[in-house]
N, C-alpha and C positions, 0 to 999 in steps of 0.2 A: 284118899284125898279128903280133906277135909276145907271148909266153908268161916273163914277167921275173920269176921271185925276189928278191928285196932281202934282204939282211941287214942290221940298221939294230944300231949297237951304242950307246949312250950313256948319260952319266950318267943315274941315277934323278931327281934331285932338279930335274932341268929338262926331263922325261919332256912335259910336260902342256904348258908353252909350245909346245915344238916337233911334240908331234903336231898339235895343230891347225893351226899351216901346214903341213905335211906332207899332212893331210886336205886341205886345198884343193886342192893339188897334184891327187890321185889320187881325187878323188869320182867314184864311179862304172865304176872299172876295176879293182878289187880284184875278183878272185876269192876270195882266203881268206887270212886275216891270223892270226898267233900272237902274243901277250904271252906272254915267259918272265920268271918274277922276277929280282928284281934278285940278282945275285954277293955275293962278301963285300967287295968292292971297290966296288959300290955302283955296277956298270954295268949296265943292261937291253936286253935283247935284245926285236926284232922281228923278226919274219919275215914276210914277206906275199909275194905272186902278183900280179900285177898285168897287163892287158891293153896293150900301151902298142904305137904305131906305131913311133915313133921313141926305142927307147929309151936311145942315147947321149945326147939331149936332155933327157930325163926323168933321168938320173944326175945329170948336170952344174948340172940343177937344185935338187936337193935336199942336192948337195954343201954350196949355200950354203946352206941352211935346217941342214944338219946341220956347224954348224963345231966343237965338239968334241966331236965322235961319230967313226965308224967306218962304212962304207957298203958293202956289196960287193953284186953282181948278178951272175945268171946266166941265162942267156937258155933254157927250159924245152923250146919247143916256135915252130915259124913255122907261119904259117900264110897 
């Protein structure tokens, strides 16, 4: 078990498509999730925590769900 931050960066105005596949993805493994507003650019930030086993699999995944976004992960804590 490992301890995975996401940095999710994307457009505002197609926010709401993609979190809900995004929620499919990770129902149930979030530990603690932030919404920051959108920039003057009109891109929005997420941050969330997330419990994941496998989390090069979990990246690779939401790569495709996030195709013109921004994705970055840092692994918190193993357990």
């Amino acid at each position: 078990m490992q301890i995975v931050e996401l940095d999710i960066k994307l457009p505002y105005e197609g926010r709401g498509k993609i979190l809900g596949r995004l929620y499919e993805k990770v129902r149930g493994k979030i530990r603690d999730i932030h919404f920051f507003p959108p920039t003057l650019e009109g891109i929005s930030e997420i941050r969330m925590e997330v419990v994941e086993d496998d989390a090069p699999r979990l990246l690779s995944e939401l790569k495709k769900i996030i195709k013109n976004g921004k994705i970055t992960f840092k692994v918190l804590s193993e357990a």
